[in-house]
C-alpha positions in Angstrom: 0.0 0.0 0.0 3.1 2.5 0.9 4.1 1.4 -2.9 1.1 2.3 -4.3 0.9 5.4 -2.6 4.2 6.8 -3.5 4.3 5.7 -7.0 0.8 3.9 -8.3 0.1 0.6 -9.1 2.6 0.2 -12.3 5.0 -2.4 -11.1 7.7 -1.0 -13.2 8.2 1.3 -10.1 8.7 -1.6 -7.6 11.6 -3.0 -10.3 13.6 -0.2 -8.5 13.9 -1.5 -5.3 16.1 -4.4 -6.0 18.5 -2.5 -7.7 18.3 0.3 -5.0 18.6 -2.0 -2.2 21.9 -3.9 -3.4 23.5 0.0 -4.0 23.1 0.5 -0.6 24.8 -3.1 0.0 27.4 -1.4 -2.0 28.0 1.4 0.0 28.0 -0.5 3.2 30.4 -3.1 2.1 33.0 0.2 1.0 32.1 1.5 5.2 33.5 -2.0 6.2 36.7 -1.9 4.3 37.1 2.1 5.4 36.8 0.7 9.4 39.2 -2.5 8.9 42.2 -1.4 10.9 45.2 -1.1 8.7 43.3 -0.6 5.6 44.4 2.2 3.0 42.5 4.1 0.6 44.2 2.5 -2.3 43.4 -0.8 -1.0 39.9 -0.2 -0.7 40.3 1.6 -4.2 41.0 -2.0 -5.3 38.6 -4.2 -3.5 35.9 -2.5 -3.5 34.9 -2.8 -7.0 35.5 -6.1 -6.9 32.9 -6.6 -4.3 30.5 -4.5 -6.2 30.7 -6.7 -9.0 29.9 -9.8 -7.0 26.9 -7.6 -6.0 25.8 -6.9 -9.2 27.0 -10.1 -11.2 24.7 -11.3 -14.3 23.5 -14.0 -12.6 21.5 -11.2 -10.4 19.3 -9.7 -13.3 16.8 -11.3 -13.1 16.2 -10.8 -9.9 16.3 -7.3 -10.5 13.2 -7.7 -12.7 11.2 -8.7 -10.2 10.6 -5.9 -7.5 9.7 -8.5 -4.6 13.2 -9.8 -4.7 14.3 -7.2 -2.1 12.9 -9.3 0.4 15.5 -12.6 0.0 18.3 -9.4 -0.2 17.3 -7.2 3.1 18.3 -10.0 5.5 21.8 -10.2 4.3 22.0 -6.4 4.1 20.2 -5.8 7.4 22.6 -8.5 8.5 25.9 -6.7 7.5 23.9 -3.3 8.7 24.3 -4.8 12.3 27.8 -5.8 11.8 28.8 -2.2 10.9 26.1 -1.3 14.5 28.3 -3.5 17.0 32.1 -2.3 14.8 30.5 1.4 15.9 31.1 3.4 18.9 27.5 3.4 20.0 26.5 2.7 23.2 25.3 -1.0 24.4 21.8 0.2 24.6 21.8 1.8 21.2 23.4 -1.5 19.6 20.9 -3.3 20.9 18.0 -1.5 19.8 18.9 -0.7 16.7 20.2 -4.8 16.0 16.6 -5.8 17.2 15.1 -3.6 15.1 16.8 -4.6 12.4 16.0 -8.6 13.1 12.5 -8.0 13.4 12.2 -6.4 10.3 14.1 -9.2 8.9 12.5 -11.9 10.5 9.3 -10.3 9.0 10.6 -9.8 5.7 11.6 -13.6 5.0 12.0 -16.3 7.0 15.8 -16.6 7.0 16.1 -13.2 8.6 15.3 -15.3 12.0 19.2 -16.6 11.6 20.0 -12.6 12.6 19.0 -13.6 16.1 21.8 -15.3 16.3 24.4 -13.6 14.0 23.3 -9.8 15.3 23.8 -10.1 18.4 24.5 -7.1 19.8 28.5 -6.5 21.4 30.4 -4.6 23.7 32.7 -1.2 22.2 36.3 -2.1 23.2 35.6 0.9 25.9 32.2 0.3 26.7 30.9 3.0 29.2 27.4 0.3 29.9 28.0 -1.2 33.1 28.1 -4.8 33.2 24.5 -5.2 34.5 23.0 -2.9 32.2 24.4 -4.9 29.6 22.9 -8.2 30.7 19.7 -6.3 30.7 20.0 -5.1 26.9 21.3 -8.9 26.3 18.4 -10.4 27.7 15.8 -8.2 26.5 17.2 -9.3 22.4 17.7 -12.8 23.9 13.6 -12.7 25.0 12.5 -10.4 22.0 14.3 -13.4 19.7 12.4 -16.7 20.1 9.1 -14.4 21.0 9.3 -12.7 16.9 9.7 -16.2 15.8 6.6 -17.8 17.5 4.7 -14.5 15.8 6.0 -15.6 13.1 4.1 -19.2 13.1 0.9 -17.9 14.1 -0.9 -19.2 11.3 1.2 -20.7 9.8 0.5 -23.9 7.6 2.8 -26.0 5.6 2.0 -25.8 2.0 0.7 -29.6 0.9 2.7 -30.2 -2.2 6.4 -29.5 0.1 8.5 -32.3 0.8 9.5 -33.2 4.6 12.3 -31.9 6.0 15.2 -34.0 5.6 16.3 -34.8 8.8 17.3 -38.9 8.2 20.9 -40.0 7.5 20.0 -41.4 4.3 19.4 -38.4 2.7 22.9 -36.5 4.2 24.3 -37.3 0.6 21.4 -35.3 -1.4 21.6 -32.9 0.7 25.4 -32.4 0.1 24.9 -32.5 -3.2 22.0 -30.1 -3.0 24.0 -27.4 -0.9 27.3 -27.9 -3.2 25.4 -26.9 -5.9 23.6 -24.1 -4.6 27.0 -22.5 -3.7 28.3 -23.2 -7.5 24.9 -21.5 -9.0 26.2 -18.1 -8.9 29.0 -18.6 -11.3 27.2 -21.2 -13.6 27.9 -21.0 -17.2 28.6 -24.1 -19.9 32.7 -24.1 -18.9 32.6 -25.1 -15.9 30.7 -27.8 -13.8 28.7 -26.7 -11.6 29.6 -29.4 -8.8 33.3 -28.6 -9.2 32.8 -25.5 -8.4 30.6 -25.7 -5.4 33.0 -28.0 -4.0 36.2 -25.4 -4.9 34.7 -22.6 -3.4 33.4 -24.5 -0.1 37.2 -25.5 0.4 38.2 -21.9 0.2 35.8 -20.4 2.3 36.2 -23.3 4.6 40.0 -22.5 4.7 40.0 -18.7 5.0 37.5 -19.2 7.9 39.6 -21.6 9.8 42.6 -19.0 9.3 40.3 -16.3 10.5 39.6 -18.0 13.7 42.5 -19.3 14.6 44.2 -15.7 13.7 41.4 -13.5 15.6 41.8 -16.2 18.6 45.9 -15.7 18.7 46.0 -12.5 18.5 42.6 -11.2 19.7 41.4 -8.9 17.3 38.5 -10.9 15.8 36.7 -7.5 15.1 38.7 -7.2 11.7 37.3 -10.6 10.6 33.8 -10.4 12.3 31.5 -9.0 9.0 32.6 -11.4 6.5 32.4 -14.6 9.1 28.8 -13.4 9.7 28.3 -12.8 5.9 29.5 -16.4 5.8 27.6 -17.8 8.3 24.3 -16.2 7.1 24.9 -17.7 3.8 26.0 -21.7 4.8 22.6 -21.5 7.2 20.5 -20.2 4.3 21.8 -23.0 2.2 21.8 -25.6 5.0 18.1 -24.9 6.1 16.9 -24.3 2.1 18.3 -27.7 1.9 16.3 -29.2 4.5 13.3 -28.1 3.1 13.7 -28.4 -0.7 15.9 -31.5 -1.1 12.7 -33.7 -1.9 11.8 -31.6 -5.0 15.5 -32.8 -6.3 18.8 -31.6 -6.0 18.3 -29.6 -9.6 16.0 -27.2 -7.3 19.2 -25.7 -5.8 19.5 -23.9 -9.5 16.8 -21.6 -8.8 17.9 -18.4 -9.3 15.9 -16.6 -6.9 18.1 -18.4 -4.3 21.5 -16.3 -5.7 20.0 -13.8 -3.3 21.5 -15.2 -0.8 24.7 -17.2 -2.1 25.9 -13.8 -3.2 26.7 -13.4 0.6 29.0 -16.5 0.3 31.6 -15.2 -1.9 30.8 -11.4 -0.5 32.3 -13.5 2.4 35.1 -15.6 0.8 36.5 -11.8 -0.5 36.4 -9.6 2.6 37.7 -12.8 4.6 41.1 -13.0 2.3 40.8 -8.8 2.6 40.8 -8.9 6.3 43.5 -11.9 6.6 45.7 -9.7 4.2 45.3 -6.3 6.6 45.8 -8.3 9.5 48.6 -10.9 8.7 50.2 -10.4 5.6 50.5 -6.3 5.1 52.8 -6.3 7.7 54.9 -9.4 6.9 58.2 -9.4 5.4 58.5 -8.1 1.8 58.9 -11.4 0.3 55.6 -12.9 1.9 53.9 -9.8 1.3 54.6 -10.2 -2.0 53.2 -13.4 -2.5 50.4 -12.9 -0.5 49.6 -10.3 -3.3 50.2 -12.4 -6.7 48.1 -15.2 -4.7 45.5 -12.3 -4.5 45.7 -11.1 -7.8 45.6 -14.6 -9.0 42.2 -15.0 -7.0 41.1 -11.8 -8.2 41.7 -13.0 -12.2 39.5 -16.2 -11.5 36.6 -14.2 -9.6 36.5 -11.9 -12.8 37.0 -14.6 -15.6 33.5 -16.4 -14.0 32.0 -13.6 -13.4 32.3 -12.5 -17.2 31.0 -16.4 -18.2 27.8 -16.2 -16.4 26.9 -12.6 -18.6 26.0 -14.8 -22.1 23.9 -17.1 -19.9 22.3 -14.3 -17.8 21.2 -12.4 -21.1 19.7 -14.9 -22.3 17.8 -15.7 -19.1 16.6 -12.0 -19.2 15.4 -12.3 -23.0 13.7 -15.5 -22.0 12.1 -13.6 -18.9 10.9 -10.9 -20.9 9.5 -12.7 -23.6 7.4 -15.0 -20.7 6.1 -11.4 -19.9 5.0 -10.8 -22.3 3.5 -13.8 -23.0 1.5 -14.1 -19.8 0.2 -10.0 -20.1 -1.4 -11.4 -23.3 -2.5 -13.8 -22.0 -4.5 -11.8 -19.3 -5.6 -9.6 -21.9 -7.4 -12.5 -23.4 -9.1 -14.0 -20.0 -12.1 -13.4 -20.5 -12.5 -15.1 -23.9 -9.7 -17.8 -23.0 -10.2 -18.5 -19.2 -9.0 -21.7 -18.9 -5.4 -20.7 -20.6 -3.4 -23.0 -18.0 -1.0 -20.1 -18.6 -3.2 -18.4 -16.0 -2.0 -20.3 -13.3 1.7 -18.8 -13.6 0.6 -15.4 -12.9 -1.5 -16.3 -10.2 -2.0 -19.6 -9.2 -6.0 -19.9 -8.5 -7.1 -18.6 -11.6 -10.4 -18.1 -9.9 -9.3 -15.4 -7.8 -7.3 -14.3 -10.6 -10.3 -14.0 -12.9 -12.5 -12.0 -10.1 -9.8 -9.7 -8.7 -8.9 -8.5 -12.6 -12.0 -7.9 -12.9 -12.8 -5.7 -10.3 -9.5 -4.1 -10.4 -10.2 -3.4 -13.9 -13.6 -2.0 -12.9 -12.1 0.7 -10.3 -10.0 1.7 -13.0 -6.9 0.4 -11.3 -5.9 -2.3 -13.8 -5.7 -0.5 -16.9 -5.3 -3.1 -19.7 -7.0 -3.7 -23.0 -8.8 -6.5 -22.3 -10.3 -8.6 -25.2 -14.5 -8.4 -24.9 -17.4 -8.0 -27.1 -17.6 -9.7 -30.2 -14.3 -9.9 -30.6 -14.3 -12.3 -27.4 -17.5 -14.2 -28.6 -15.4 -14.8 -31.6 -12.9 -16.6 -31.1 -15.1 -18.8 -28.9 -16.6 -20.0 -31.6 -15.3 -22.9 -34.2 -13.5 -21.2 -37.1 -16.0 -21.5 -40.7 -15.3 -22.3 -43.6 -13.6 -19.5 -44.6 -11.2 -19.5 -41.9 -8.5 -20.7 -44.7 -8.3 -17.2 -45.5 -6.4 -16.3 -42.6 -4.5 -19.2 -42.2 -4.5 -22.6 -41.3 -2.9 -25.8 -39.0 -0.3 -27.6 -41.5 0.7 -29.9 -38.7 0.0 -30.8 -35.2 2.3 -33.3 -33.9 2.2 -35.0 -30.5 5.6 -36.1 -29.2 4.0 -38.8 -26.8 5.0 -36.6 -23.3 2.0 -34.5 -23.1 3.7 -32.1 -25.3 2.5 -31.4 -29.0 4.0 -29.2 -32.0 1.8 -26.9 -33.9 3.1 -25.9 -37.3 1.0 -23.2 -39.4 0.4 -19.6 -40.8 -1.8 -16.4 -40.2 -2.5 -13.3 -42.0 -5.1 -10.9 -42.3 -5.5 -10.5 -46.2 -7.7 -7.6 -45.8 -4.5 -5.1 -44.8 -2.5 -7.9 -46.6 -0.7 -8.0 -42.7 0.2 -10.4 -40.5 -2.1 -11.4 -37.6 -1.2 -9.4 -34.6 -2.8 -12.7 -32.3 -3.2 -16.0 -33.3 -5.9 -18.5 -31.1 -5.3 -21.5 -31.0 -8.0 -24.5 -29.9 -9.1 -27.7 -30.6 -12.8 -28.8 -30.9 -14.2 -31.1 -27.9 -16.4 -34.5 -28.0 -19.5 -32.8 -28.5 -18.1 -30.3 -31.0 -17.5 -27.1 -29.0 -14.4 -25.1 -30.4 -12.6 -25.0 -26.8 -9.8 -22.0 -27.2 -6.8 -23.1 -25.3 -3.7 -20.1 -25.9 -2.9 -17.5 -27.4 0.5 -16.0 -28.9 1.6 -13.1 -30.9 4.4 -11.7 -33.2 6.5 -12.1 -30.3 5.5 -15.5 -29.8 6.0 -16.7 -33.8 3.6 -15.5 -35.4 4.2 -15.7 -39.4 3.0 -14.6 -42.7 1.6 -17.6 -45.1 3.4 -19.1 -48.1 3.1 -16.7 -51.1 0.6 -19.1 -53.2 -1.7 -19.0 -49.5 -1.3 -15.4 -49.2 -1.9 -14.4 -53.1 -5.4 -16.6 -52.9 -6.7 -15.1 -49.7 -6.2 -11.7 -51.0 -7.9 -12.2 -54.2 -11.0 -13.8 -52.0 -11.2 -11.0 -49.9 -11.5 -8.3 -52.6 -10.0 -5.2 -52.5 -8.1 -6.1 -49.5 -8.8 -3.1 -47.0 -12.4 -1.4 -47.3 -14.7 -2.6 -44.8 -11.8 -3.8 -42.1 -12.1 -2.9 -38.5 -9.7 0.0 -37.8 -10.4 0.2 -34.1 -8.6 -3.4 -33.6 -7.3 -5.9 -36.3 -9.3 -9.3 -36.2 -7.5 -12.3 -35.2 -7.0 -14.9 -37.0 -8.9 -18.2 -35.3 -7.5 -21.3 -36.2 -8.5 -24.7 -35.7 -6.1 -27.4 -34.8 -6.5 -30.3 -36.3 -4.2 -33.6 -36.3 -2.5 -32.8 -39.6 -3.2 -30.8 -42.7 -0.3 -32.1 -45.1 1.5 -28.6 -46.5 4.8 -27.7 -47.7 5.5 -24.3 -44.4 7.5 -21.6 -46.2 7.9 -19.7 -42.6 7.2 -22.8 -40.2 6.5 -22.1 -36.5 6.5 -24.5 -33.7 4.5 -24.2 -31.1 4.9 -26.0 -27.7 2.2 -26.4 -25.2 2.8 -27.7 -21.7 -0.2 -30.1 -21.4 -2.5 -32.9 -22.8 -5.2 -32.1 -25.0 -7.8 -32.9 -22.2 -9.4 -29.7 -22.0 -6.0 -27.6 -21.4 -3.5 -26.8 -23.1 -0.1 -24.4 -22.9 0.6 -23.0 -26.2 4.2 -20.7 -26.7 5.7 -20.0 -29.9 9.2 -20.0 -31.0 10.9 -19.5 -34.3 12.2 -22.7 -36.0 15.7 -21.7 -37.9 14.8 -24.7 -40.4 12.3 -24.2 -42.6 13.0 -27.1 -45.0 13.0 -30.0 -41.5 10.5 -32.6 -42.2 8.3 -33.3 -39.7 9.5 -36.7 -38.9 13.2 -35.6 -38.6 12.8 -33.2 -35.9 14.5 -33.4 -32.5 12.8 -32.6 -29.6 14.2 -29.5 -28.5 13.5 -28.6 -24.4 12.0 -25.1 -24.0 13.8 -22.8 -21.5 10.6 -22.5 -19.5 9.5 -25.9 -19.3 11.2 -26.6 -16.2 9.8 -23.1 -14.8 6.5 -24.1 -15.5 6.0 -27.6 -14.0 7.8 -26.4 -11.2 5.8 -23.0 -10.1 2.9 -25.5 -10.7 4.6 -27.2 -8.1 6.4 -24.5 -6.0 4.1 -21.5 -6.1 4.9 -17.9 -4.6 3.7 -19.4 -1.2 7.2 -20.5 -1.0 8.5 -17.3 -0.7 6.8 -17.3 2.9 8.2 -20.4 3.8 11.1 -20.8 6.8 12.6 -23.9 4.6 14.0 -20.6 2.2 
C-alpha cells in the first residue's frame, strides 16, 4: 500500500527496489573496508569494485526484474547493517536496539532473517561505558524479544501440501550435500565449468579462509577485523543448510533456482572480505617477500573471480530475453481472459485462476488495472469454431504430439484484408461434443508468421480489394483450428509448444524454427527454456516465498 501510494500501481516502479537496495549493500560493504584497521585508501580503491561486481554479477538480473526480490536481499544487508552497528562506537543500549530492530524487520521480511538472532547479536565497544549489569539487561531483553518474533511468526502458519518433509534422516545427508554444493556453485554457472566442481572449490576456500580467520582472531585477539565477512558467511552456509532441508525432496536440480542467488551472493561477499581482512591483518605487515606473495596469490584470485563472473553474462542475457519474452506472454495472455479462461498459462501469474479472474475484474472495474482486455464480439469470436472461410487467414499444416504431453503446432496467419500479418493467433481444438474449446494464445513475439506466397496471393484475391470494410479500431484475429494434420509444404514454419494434454487444457508458446525445409519426422525434440519453470511453479508457487525452509 506504501508502494502504491508513493508511485501507483505500475509495477515498473517496484523493479527499483532491487537495484536500490543492493547500491546500498554497496555502499556498506565500502564503510566495512574504510573501518578495517590497517586498511588504505588504495586498498579499498581495489577491493571495493571487486565486491561491487559480486553484487551486481549477471546472474543477479533477473532478480532485479522482479521488484519482490528485495525481500531474500534485506536480511543479508540488514545482516551486515548490524555488523557495521556492534564495529561502531554506539552505546550497548543503542546497539541493541537498533540490531533488534533490524532482526525484526528481517525476521518479518523472509523467514531466514530469523538466523540474525543469532548472527546480530549485539557486542560490547572495546571501551564500553554500559556497566556490566546494564548490559545483561540489553542482552536479555534481544535474547527474550528473539524466540518471541519467531513464535509470531508461526501464528498461522500452515505448511504448504505439495512441500517435501524436512530431511532430517541420514540417508538423505548425501542429497543434501549434493544439493547445498550446488547451490554454492549456482552463482557462477555458465557451460565451462561444472557446476559441482565449483561448489566443491569454493566451499574449500571459504572453509580455509574461515579456519585461518579464527585461529588468527583467537591468537591475537582482534577478531573485530574478521567479524562481518564470518557473519556474511555464516548467514549464507545456514540459508543453504536450512533451504536444503526443506527443498531436497523436490531434487537436487531445485538448488539452480535463481531466486536463491540472493542469498549465495553473501558466500563469496564472504570468501573476498575474509582474504581482505586476513591480508590487513597478517600479511600487510609481513616481510616483503611474503607480502609479495600474498599479493600475486591475490591477484591470482582476483583473475578467476573476474573470468566467472564475465562467463555467467551470455547465460544471464539470455535468461533476461527469456524472462521478458514470458512477460510478455503471460500479459497477453491476461488480456485474453475473459475469452480464454481456462489458458493454464493463467495459473503462472497467479495460481488460482479463480481469484485471478475476479480480482482483474474488479481491479479493472475501479480503474486500477488498466489493460485492453479482449471483450465484445471480438471475445464471442474466437469462442466459436473457425468456418469455412477461416483458410483465408490461415490454417494448421501440422500438429504433432511427441508422446509426453507435449504437442508441436506448425502453421500460418494473415489478415489479407491489410494484406498484414495477424497481430494474435488463437489456438484451440474442438471437444467431444463439437465445442471449439480456445486453449492459448500467442503473438508476433510468440511466432507468429506470414503464409506461403501461393496462400497469401489466394486469400487476398478472395477477400477483394483487400482493406475497405476492415475494423480500424482493432485488427481481427486470426482463429485457427487445430487439427491432427493438414499435409503442406511451411514456407515460414512455427512450432509451437504447449505444456499439457489435450484434455481440455493446453499451454501453447511460440518459437521461431531456424529450419524451414525439416521434415516433420526428422525433428528433434528441443526442451523449452521454460518448461522446467512451468511444471515447477505448478509445483512451488509464490507461497514458497513465505516459507522458513527458504
Amino acid at each position: 500500500l506504501l508502494l502504491a501510494a508513493l508511485g501507483g500501481w505500475a509495477p515498473r516502479h517496484e523493479l527499483r527496489l532491487p537495484s536500490a537496495g543492493v547500491c546500498g549493500l554497496a555502499l556498506l560493504l565500502r564503510h566495512l573496508l574504510r573501518q578495517t584497521p590497517g586498511a588504505t585508501p588504495l586498498a579499498v580503491a581495489v577491493t571495493w569494485p571487486l565486491l561491487t561486481l559480486l553484487c551486481f554479477a549477471p546472474v543477479q538480473a533477473p532478480n532485479f526484474l522482479w521488484g519482490i526480490q528485495l525481500e531474500p536481499f534485506f536480511p543479508g544487508i540488514a545482516l551486515l547493517a548490524a555488523a557495521a552497528v556492534n564495529l561502531s562506537a554506539l552505546s550497548f543500549r543503542a546497539k541493541t536496539l537498533a540490531n533488534l530492530a533490524l532482526a525484526l524487520v528481517a525476521t518479518y521480511t523472509f523467514a531466514n532473517g530469523m538466523l540474525l538472532w543469532l548472527l546480530a547479536w549485539p557486542l560490547p565497544s572495546p571501551n564500553e561505558k554500559t556497566s556490566l549489569g546494564g548490559r545483561r539487561l540489553w542482552s536479555a531483553v534481544f535474547a527474550g524479544a528473539g524466540p518471541l518474533a519467531a513464535a509470531g511468526y508461526f501464528v498461522g502458519y500452515q505448511r504448504p501440501g505439495y512441500h517435501p518433509s524436512l530431511a532430517f534422516h541420514f540417508g538423505q545427508l548425501g542429497e543434501l550435500a549434493h544439493y547445498f554444493v550446488l547451490w554454492i556453485g549456482r552463482y557462477f554457472a555458465s557451460d565451462f565449468v561444472p557446476l559441482f566442481a565449483l561448489g566443491v572449490g569454493a566451499l574449500a576456500i571459504f572453509l580455509a579462509l574461515a579456519a585461518f580467520a579464527l585461529w588468527e582472531g583467537k591468537r591475537t585477539g582482534n577478531w573485530r577485523t574478521f567479524y562481518p565477512w564470518l557473519c556474511a558467511g555464516a548467514y549464507a552456509c545456514g540459508s543453504g543448510a536450512i533451504t536444503a532441508l526443506g527443498r531436497v525432496g523436490f531434487g537436487v536440480e531445485q538448488a539452480l533456482e535463481v531466486r536463491y542467488t540472493a542469498f549465495t551472493l553473501f558466500f563469496y561477499l564472504s570468501v573476498v572480505g575474509l582474504a581482505w581482512a586476513i591480508y590487513q591483518a597478517r600479511f600487510r605487515i609481513a616481510r616483503p617477500a611474503v607480502r609479495a606473495s600474498a599479493l600475486t596469490n591475490a591477484v591470482w584470485f582476483a583473475a578467476i573471480l573476474l573470468l566467472l563472473w564475465s562467463l555467467t553474462f551470455a547465460p544471464s542475457l539470455a535468461a533476461v530475453t527469456a524472462e521478458k519474452q514470458s512477460r510478455r506472454h503471460l500479459l497477453r495472455a491476461l488480456e485474453w481472459i475473459e475469452p480464454i479462461p481456462h489458458n493454464p498459462d493463467l495459473a503462472l501469474i497467479f495460481p488460482d485462476v479463480a481469484v485471478l479472474r475476479d480480482r482483474a475484474r474488479r481491479l479493472a472495474a475501479h480503474g486500477i488495472l488498466r489493460m485492453p482486455f479482449v471483450r465484445g464480439t471480438l471475445a464471442a469470436q474466437v469462442q466459436q469454431a473457425p468456418d469455412s472461410a477461416a483458410s483465408m487467414h490461415g490454417e494448421i499444416q501440422s500438429c504433432v504430439s511427441d508422446g509426453r504431453d507435449h504437442f508441436q503446432v506448425r502453421g500460418w496467419a494473415w489478415l489479407p484484408e491489410k494484406a498484414h500479418r495477424a497481430d494474435c493467433v488463437v489456438v484451440g481444438w474442438l471437444d467431444l461434443s463439437g465445442h471449439f474449446q480456445p486453449a492459448n494464445v500467442f503473438g508476433p513475439g510468440g511466432g507468429v508468421g506470414g503464409p506461403p506466397q501461393e496462400a497469401r496471393r489466394t486469400a487476398e484475391e478472395r477477400s477483394g480489394d483487400g482493406g475497405e470494410g476492415a475494423d480500424r479500431q482493432r485488427d481481427p484475429r486470426a482463429v485457427v483450428e487445430a487439427r491432427e494434420h493438414v499435409a503442406a509444404d511451411p514456407v515460414r514454419p512455427h512450432r509451437v509448444r504447449p505444456g499439457r494434454p489435450l484434455q481440455g487444457r493446453a499451454d501453447v508458446d511460440c518459437e521461431r524454427v531456424d529450419r524451414p525445409d525439416e521434415a516433420p519426422e526428422d525433428r528433434q525434440e528441443h526442451q523449452h527454456p521454460d518448461d522446467e519453470r512451468r511444471d515447477e511453479q505448478r509445483r512451488v508457487v509464490r507461497q514458497e516465498d513465505e516459507s522458513p525452509a527458504d
